[in-house]
C-alpha positions as CSV (number, residue, x, y, z in Angstrom):
1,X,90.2,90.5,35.8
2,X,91.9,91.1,39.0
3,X,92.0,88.3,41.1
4,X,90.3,89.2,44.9
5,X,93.0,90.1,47.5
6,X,93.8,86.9,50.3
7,X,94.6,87.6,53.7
8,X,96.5,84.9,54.9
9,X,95.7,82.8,58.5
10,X,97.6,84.0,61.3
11,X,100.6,81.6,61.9
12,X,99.6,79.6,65.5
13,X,102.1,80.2,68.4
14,X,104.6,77.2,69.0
15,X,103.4,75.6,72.0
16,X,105.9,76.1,74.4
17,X,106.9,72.1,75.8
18,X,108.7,72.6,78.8
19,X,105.9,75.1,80.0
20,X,102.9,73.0,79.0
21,X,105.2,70.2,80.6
22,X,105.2,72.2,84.1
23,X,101.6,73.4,84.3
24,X,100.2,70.0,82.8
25,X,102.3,68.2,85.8
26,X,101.0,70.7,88.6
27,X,97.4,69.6,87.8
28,X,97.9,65.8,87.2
29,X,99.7,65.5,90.7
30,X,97.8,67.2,92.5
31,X,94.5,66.0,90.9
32,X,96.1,62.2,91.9
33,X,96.5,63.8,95.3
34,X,92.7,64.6,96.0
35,X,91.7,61.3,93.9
36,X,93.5,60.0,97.1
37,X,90.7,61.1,99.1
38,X,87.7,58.7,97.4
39,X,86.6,56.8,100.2
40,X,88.4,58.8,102.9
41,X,87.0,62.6,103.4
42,X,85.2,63.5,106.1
43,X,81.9,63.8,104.8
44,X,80.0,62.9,101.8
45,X,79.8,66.3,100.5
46,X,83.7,66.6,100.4
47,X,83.8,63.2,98.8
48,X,81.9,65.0,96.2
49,X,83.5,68.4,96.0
50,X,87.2,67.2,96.2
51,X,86.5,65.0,93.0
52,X,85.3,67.2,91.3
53,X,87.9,69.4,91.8
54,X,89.9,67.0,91.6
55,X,88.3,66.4,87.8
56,X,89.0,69.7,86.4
57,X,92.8,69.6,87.5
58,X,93.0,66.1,85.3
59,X,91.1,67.8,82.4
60,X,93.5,70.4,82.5
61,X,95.9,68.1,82.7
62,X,95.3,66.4,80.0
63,X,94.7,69.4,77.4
64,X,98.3,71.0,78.9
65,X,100.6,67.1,78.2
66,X,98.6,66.6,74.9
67,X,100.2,70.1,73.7
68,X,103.2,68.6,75.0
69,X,103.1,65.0,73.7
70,X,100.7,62.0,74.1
71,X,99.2,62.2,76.9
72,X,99.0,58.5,78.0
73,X,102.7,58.4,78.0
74,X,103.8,61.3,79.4
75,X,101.6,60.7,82.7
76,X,102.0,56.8,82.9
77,X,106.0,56.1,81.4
78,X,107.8,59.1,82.5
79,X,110.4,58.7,85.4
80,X,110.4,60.4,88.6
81,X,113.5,62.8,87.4
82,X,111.4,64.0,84.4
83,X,108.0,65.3,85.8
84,X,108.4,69.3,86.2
85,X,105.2,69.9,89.2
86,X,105.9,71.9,92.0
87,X,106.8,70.1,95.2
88,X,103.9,71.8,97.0
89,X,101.6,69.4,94.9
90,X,103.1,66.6,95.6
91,X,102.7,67.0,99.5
92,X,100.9,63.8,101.0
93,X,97.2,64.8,101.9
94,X,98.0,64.2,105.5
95,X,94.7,65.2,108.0
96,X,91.8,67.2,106.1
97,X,93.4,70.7,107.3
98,X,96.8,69.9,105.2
99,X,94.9,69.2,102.6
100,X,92.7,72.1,102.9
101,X,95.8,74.4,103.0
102,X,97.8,73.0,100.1
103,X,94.8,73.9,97.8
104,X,94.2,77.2,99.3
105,X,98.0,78.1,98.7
106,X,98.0,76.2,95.2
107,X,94.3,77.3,93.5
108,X,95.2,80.8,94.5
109,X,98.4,81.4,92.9
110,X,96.5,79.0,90.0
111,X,93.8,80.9,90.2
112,X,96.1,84.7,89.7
113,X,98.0,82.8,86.7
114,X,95.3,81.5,84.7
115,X,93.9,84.7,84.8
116,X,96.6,86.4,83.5
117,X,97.4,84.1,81.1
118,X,93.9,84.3,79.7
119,X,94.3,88.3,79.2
120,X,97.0,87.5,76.8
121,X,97.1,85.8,73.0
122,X,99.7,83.0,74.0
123,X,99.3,79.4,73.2
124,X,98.0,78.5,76.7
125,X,95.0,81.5,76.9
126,X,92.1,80.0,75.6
127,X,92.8,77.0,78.3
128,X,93.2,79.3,80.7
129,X,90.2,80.9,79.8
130,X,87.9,78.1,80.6
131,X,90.2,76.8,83.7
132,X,89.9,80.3,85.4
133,X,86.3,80.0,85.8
134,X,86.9,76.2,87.7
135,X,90.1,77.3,89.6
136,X,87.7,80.2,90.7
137,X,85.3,77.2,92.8
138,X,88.7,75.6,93.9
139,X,89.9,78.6,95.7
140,X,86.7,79.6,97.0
141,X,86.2,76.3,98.5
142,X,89.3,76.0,100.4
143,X,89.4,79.5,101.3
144,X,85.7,78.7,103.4
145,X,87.3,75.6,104.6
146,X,90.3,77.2,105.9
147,X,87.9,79.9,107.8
148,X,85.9,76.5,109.5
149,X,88.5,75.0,110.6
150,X,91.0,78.1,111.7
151,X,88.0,79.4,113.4
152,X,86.6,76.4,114.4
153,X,86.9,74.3,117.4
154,X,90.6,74.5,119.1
155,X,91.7,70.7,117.4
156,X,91.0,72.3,113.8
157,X,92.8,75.6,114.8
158,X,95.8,74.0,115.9
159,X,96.0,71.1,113.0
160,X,95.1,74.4,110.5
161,X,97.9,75.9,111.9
162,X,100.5,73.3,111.9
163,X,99.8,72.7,108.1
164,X,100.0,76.3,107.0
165,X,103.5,76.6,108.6
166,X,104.7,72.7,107.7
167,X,103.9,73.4,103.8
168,X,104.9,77.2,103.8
169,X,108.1,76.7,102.6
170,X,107.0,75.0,99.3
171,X,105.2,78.3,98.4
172,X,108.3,80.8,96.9
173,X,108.9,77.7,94.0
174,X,105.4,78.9,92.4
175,X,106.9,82.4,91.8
176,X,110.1,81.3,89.6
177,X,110.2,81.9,86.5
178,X,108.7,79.1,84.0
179,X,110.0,79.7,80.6
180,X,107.5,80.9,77.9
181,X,104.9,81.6,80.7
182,X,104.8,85.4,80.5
183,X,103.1,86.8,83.4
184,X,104.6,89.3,85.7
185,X,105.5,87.6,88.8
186,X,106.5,89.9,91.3
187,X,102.9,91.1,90.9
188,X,101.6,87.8,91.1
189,X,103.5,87.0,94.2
190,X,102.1,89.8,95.8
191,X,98.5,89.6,95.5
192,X,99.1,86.2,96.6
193,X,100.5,87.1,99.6
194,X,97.7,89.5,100.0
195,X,95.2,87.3,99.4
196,X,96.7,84.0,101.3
197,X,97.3,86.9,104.1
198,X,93.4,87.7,104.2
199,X,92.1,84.6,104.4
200,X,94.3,83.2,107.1
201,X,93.9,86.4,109.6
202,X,90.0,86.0,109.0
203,X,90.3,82.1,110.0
204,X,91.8,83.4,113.3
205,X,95.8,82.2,112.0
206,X,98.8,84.1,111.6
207,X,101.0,84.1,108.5
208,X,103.9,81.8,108.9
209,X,107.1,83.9,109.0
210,X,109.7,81.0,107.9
211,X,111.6,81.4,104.8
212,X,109.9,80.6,101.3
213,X,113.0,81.5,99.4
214,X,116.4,80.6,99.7
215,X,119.1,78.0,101.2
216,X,115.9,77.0,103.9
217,X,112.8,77.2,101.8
218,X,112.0,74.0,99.0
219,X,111.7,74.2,95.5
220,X,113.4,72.0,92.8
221,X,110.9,70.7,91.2
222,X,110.4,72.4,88.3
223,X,114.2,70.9,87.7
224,X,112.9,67.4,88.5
225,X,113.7,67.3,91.7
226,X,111.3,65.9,94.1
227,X,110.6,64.9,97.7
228,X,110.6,61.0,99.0
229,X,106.4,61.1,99.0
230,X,106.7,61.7,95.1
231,X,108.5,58.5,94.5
232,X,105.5,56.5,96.2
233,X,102.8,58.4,94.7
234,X,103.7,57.7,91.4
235,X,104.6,54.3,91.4
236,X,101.3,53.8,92.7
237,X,99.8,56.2,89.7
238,X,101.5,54.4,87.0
239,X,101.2,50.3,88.2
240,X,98.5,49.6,86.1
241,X,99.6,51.2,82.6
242,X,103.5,49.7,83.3
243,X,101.6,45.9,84.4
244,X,99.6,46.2,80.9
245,X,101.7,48.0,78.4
246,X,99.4,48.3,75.2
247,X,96.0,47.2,76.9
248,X,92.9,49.0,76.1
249,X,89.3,48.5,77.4
């Protein structure tokens, strides 16, 4: 009797550290960044909508550092030098507008990567699967924002346009290459610069024209480089685990 023919399962992908290290760190900072706002937005309704949003960047966060490692530890015991996020996330909130403009810049480009990362079979697609769909709401949201307040009263114009310019140069770092995250980038970079463009000429703003590459332009923190805000964010983030190693409740 011939014994029935097998088919072996397919071997998963190695998760890729370093780049589940970098995406994980993008949404935990900049999910503590909006948590920042509890107590402090403008009106009830953005109390609500920026924790949510900020919500789905921590669950994302924590699916992309568990790949990684434990989760706990790598968001609560790393050092300063070993978190990979981009600098743009790390901005301080500053007024509402800032805030507004660092997730129009950030959910877009998160929004264009997810999406391609969830047409492909790699380790990080059915993640980005789901996270497309919530990134979608995050973009949206700022980019109606950005149109209130660009075409809004001449206060909102002008602190609009101040924070598109002030966190322009923080932009270019989202288009280097992270390894094991294959998407095509240049393509990515343009439709970003597309879109961004769009929304900003239909809030009544022009599109900063300082560098976002180069010698004048930021962008070391994917190498663990970060700015001085970073160093007081996450001391504050990480007091309670460090006071109470081992505690639980």
């Amino acid at each position: 009797m011939t014994a029935p023919e097998t088919t072996a399962a397919p071997t998963p992908s190695p998760v890729p550290i370093a780049a589940a290290l970098a995406l994980g760190d993008d949404a935990l900072v900049l999910s503590h960044r909006l948590g920042e706002w509890a107590g402090h937005a403008p009106v009830l309704e953005e109390e609500v909508a920026l924790a949510n949003i900020a919500l789905d960047l921590l669950g994302q966060a924590r699916l992309l550092l568990s790949m990684a490692g434990d989760e706990d530890e790598l968001a609560y015991l790393r050092e300063e030098r070993a978190f990979r996020n981009l600098q743009l996330v790390e901005q301080e909130n500053g007024d509402f507008a800032h805030t507004i403009v660092r997730q129009l810049y950030f959910s877009t480009y998160q929004h264009l990567l997810y999406a391609e990362l969830a047409a492909g079979d790699g380790p990080f697609a059915p993640l980005a699967a789901k996270a497309v769909k919530e990134v979608a709401y995050h973009r949206d949201h700022a980019e109606q924002w950005t149109l209130r307040l660009g075409d809004g009263t001449e206060e909102s114009h002008e602190r609009t346009r101040r924070a598109c310019e002030a966190l322009w140069r923080f932009t270019g770092e989202m288009f280097q290459p992270v390894e094991a995250v294959d998407v095509d980038r240049e393509r990515m970079e343009a439709a970003w610069l597309a879109s961004v463009g769009e929304v900003l000429r239909r809030a009544t703003l022009t599109v900063p024209e300082g560098p976002r590459t180069g010698a004048w332009a930021a962008g070391a923190g994917r190498q663990g480089l970060h700015t001085e805000s970073f160093g007081r964010m996450l001391a504050e983030m990480q007091h309670l685990h460090r006071s109470h190693p081992g505690a639980s409740w």
